[in-house]
C-alpha positions, 0 to 999 in steps of 0.5 A, a space after each residue: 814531612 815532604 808533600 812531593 815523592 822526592 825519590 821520584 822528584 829528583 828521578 824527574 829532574 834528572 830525566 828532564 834536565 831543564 825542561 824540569 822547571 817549565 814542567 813545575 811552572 806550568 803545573 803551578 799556573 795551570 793548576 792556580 786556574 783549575 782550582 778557582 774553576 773548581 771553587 765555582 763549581 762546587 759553589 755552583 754544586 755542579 758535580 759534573 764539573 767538580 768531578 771534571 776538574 779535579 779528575 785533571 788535577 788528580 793526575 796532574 798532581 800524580 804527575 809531578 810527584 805530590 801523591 797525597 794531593 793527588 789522593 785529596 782529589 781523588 776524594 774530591 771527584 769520588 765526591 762528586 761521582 758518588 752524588 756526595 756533596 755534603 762534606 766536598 768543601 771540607 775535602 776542598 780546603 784540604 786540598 788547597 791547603 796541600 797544595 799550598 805546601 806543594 807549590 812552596 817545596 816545587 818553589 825551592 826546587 825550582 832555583 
């Protein structure tokens, strides 16, 4: 199972020529520093934060391709939105889990 929409990957790709690789660098690195400021707040329980955050890691994740990913931040900031804490750091691990997986298939792509 791929963790990105190939079809809209390579769609992506054609479309932005070599462009393509600074879009994947800067989604990796900006998303490695938003996801260490959401591990803070939802440490810190700060639900305006945690929705803050993982909202931008929602779209950001859509953006490139990685809809399931997307879909886990979603969860996270519904999460958050809702007042909804107990089970966050659970969604939260999903989510880096997921990402992990993303960032190796945009690592393969970006060659």
């Amino acid at each position: 199972m791929s963790h990105l929409n190939l079809g809209q990957i390579n769609e992506l790709k054609d479309l932005m020529e070599d462009a393509f690789d600074d879009l994947i660098n800067t989604y990796v690195q900006d998303s490695d520093e938003k996801i260490v400021l959401l591990q803070s707040a939802i440490e810190n329980q700060d639900k305006n934060k945690i929705a803050e955050i993982s909202h931008s890691l929602k779209g950001s994740s859509a953006n490139i391709c990685a809809e399931f990913l997307s879909g886990l931040f979603k969860q996270v900031e519904d999460q958050a939105r809702a007042d909804n804490l107990t089970n966050i750091e659970q969604s939260f691990a999903l989510a880096q889990d997921e990402f992990q997986q993303v960032r190796s298939e945009l690592n393969k792509l970006n060659r």
